[in-house]
N, C-alpha and C positions, 0 to 999 in steps of 0.2 A: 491503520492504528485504531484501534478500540476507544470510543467516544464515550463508556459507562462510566461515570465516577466512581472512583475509588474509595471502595468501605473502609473508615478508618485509616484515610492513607498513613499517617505515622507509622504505623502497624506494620501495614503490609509494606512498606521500602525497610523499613527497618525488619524487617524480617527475610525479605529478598534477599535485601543484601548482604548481612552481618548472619546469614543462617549459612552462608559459603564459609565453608574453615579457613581459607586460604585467604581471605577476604576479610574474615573477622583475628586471623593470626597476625597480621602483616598490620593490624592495627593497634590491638593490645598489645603486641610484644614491643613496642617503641612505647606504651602509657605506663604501663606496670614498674614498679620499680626494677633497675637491670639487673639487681642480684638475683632476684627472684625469676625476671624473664629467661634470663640465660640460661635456667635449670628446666624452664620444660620443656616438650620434643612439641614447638608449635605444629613442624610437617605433620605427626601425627596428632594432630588436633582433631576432636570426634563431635557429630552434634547430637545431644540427648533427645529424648524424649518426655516432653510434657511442657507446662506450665503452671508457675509456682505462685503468682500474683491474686490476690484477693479479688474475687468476681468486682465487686463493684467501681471496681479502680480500672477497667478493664480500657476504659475509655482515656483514659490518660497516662497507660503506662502499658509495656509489651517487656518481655522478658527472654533469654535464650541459656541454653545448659550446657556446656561445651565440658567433656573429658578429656586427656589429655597425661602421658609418660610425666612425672616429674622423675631428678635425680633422687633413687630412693621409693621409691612406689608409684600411685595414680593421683591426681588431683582433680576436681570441677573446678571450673572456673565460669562462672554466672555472672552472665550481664544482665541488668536492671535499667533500661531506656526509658527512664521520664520524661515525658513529654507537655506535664504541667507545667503554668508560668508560676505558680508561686512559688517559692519556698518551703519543704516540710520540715519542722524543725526535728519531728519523729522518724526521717525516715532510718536513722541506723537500728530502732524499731520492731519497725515492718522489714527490712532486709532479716535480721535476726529468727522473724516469724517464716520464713520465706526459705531461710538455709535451713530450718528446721524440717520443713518440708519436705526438702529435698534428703536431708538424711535420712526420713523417714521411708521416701521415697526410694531412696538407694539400701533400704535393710529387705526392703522386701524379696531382691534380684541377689542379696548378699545376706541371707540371715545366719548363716555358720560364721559371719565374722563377729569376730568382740572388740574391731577396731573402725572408725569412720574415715573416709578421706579427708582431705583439706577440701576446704572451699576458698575459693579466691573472687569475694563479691566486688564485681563493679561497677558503678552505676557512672551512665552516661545520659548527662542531664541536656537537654533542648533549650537552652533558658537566654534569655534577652539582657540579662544582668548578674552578675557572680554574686554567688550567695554565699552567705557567712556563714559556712554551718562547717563543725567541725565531722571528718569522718570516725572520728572514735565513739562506740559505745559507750564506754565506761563516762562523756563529757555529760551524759542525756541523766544520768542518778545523782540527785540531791544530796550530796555529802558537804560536808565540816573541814577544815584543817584540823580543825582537835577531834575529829575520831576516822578518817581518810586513812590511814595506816591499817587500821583495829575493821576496817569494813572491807578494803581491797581485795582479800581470798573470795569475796561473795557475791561479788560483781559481777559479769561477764567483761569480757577483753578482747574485745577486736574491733581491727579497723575496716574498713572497704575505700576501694580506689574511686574518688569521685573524680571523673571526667566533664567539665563545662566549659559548654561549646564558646558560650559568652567570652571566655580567658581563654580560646585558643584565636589567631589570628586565621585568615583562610588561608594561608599560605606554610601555616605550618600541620595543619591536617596531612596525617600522614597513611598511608596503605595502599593498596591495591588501587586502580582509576575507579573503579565499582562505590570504592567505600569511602575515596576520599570525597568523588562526586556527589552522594548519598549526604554527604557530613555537612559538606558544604552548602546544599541546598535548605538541609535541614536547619544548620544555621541561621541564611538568607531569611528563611518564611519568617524568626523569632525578629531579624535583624529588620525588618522590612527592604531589602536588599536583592530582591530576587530576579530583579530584571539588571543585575551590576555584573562586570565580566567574568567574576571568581566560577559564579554559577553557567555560565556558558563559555567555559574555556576550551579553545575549537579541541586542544592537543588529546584534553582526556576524554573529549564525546565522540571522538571519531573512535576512538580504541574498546568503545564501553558496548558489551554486549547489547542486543538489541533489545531483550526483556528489562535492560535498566533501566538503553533511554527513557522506551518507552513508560515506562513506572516515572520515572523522573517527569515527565512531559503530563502526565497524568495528576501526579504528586501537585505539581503545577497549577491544574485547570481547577484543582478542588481548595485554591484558596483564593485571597481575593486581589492575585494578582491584575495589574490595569491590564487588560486581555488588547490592546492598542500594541503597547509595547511589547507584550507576551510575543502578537504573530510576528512582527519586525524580528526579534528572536528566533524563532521558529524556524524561518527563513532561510537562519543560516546553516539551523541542523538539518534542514533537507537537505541542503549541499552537501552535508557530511557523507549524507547518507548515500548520496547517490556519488559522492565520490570514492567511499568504501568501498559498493558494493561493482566496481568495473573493473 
């Protein structure tokens, strides 16, 4: 197993693993709301190309593009993985700066259209405490009851799916072993919880390919897990390992 630490681990697990369509399908399609999941073709779920995230945020935030059949045409669907602990009270924002992007992004491969796809913005936050922050746009502009009517055509109007990990229990993280083990850990590090069983459940690490454990076990060494406890852990994923592989 590779002893280098991990550049940016948030980054790179979160990239690993939620950059598998099958991986990142089998997880949004149970977050998103069901009318809307039901209507696109998750099977063919596609991964894009690029990155839409402002250089300097680069370190607390990782991003992914995913296309995708809806009923009726093509949609993106962009996941935004915060990995800050504070709260942005701006980020419906910077998501808006971000989907711009990418439409601009997508006119270039599509300049004979005069029509944009949907964007289906999610953001999945890392966070140690549920944040009060509403997902609508339209809450962030400074309006009146007495002129809220008279200004609403001017506004922009959308919402984005905020996913926190803080308000999901581990037991209800849902998807692929990859993704739910990925969630759960990532949880853990905010939860201070990383040496608790959610994160070392024999059932999903014996099944999980080995570029995950391994990333997982990595993910691990680069924070400041009690490294006592870590190997006692450890331990028992060798056993996995050497009981998978006979």
């Amino acid at each position: 197993m590779p002893e280098e630490p991990v550049h940016q681990p948030h980054d790179k697990l979160f990239k690993v693993g939620f950059g598998d369509p099958a991986t990142a399908a089998a997880f949004l399609r149970g977050e998103l709301p069901p009318a809307l999941a039901e209507r696109i073709e998750w099977a063919a779920l596609h991964p894009e190309l690029g990155s839409f995230i402002d250089s300097q945020l680069r370190s607390s935030e990782s991003d992914l593009l995913f296309s995708a059949p809806i009923e009726g045409g093509e949609c993106l669907v962009y996941v935004l993985f915060e990995h800050q602990v504070r709260e942005e009270p701006m980020l419906a924002l910077r998501l808006l700066r971000y989907m711009v992007r990418i439409w601009e992004s997508w006119l270039k491969t599509h300049a004979e259209s005069t029509r944009l796809p949907v964007i289906v913005p999610v953001v999945l936050a890392q966070n140690a405490k549920v944040w009060e922050l509403s997902p609508r746009f339209a809450d962030l502009v400074d309006t009146t009851p007495a002129i809220i009517e008279e200004v609403r055509a001017f506004v922009p109007e959308f919402s984005f799916q905020l996913i926190q990990l803080a308000a999901i229990s581990y037991a209800s993280i849902r998807g692929t072993p990859a993704g739910v083990m990925i969630l759960r850990t990532m949880k853990a590090e905010r939860m201070a919880q990383l040496l608790d069983d959610p994160v070392w459940d024999e059932t999903l690490l014996s099944v999980l390919p080995r570029e995950i454990r391994e990333l997982l076990i990595r993910y691990l060494l680069a924070t400041d897990v009690d490294i006592n406890g870590f190997d006692r852990r450890v331990q028992m994923l060798r056993l996995i390992e050497l009981r998978t592989e006979t």
